[in-house]
N, C-alpha and C positions, 0 to 999 in steps of 0.2 A: 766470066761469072764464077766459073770453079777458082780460078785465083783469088778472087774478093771471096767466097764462102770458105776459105783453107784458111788466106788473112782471117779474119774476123772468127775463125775456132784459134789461130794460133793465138789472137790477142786475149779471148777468152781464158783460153788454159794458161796462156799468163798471168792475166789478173788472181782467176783462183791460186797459182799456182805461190803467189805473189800473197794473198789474205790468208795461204795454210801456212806461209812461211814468217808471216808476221804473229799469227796466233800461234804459234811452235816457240820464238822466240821472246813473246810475251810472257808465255809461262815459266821460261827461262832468263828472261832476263831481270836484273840483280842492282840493287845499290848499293854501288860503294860507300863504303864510310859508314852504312849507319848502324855498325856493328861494330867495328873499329874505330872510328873515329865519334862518339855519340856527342849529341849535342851537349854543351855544360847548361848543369841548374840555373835557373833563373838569381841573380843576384837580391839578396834581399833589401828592401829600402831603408835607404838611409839618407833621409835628406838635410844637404848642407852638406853633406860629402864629400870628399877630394879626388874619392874613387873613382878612375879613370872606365867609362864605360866600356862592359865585354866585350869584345870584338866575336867574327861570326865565324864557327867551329869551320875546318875544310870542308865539312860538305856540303855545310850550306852558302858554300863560296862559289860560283860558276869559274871553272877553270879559265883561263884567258888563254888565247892563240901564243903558241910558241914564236918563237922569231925563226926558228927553223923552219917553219909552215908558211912563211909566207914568202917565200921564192916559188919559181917555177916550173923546178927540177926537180928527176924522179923523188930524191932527199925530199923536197920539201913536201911532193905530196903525199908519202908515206908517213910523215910528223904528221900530214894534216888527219892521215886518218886514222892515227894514234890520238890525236884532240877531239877525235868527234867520238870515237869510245870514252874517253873520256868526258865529254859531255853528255854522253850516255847514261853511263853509273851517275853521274850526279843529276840531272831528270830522275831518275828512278829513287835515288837518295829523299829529294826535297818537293818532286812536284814541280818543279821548277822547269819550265820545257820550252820557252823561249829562247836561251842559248844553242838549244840541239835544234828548232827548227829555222834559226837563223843560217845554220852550218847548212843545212838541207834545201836542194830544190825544193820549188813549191808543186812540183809536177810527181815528187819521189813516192809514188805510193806505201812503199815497205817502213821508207821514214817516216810518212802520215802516221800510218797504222799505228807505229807505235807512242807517237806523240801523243795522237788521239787516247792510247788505253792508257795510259801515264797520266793526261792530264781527266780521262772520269774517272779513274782510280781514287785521284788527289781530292777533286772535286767530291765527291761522294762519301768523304772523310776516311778514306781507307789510307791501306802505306804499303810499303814495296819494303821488305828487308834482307839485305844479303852483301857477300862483299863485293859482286859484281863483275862484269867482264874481263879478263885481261888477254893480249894480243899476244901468242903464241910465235907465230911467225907469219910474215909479210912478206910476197913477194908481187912484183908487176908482172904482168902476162904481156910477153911481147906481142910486139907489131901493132901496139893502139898509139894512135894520135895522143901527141906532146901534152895536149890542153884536154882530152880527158881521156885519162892513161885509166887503166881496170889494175887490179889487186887482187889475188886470192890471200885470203886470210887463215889463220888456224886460230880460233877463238874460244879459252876455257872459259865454262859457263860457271858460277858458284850455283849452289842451291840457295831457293830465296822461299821465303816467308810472305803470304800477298792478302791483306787484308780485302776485300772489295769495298766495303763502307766502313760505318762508322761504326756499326753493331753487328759486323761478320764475325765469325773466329775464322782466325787467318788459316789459309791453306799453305802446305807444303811443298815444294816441288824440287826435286833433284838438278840437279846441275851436270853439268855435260862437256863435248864438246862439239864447236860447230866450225865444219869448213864455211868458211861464206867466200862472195866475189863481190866487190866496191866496185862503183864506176861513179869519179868525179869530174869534174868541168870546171874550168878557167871561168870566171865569173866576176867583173866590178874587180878586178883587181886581189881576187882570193877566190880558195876554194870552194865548191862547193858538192855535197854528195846528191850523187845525180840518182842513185840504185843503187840496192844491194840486195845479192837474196842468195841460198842455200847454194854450195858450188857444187859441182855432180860429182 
C-alpha cells in the first residue's frame, strides 16, 4: 500500500512537474523565421500573366527529416533531435503543428502541451514572434538502450513576442537558457520523441 501511495505522489509530482515545465517553455518558446525570414507581399493580380506563382517563404515550409536522422545510430538520433527543434520554431512560426506532433509520441505529455498552446494560440487568431530555439550542445547520457537513447541538451531561448488572440496586444517575454533531457524511441522505422523536460 505504501508503495502504490509513493507511485501514485511520484507520478503526480511528475505530471505537475511536467505542465510547470511546459508553461515555462511556452513562455519561452519562439518562432523562427518570422522576424528574419517574414513572409513576402501578396502578389498583385495580373491576369493573363506569365508570372510564375510565389512560392512559400522558409517558414511557412515544414522542415523535412534529414537523411542523417534516419539511421539508427547515436548520429542519427542527435540529427533527429536537431529536426524536431526545428520543427519546433516552425509550429511556433506558422501555427502549423502537425509536422512536430507527427515527430512526437502520442503518449509525450510536454510535447502535447505545447502543441496544444501553439495550436489555440493559432486558432484564437493570435501569433508567436521571435527567432526561436537553437541547440547549444548535445550530448547522450550513457548506459540507455540503443532504440531509446536520452540527450541532455543546452538550449538558447530568443525572446518572443505572443499575441493570445486576434485583439490582444502582444506580450513580451525574455529569452534564456534551458538545460533540457530528450528521451526518443525507435518507432515504424524512425524517430520518435518520447519526453523531454527540464534537466536538474
Amino acid at each position: 500500500m505504501l508503495v502504490s501511495r509513493a507511485s501514485a505522489f511520484t507520478r503526480r509530482r511528475g505530471t505537475a512537474r511536467t505542465r510547470a515545465l511546459a508553461g515555462a517553455m511556452l513562455l519561452s518558446l519562439v518562432a523562427a523565421g518570422c522576424q528574419s525570414n517574414p513572409a513576402p507581399p501578396p502578389l498583385e493580380s495580373t491576369a493573363g500573366s506569365s508570372t510564375p506563382s510565389p512560392t512559400a517563404s522558409p517558414a511557412e515550409v515544414a522542415p523535412t527529416l534529414p537523411a542523417e536522422a534516419k539511421g539508427t545510430s547515436e548520429t542519427a538520433a542527435k540529427a533527429f533531435v536537431r529536426h524536431y527543434i526545428e520543427l519546433t520554431n516552425h509550429a511556433m512560426a506558422t501555427g502549423d503543428t502537425e509536422p512536430l506532433a507527427a515527430a512526437s509520441d502520442p503518449a509525450c505529455e510536454s510535447c502535447n502541451a505545447i502543441i496544444n498552446r501553439i495550436t489555440g494560440v493559432y486558432a484564437a487568431g493570435g501569433s508567436i514572434e521571435s527567432h526561436g530555439w537553437r541547440i547549444g550542445s548535445i550530448q547522450a547520457v550513457p548506459g540507455e538502450a540503443r532504440r531509446r537513447p536520452v540527450f541532455d541538451l543546452g538550449i538558447a531561448m530568443s525572446s518572443q513576442r505572443v499575441k493570445e488572440d486576434e485583439k490582444a496586444d502582444p506580450q513580451a517575454f525574455d529569452g534564456g537558457r534551458l538545460p533540457a533531457t530528450f528521451t526518443l524511441k525507435r518507432q515504424d522505422g524512425t524517430w520518435k520523441v518520447l519526453q523531454w523536460e527540464r534537466a536538474a
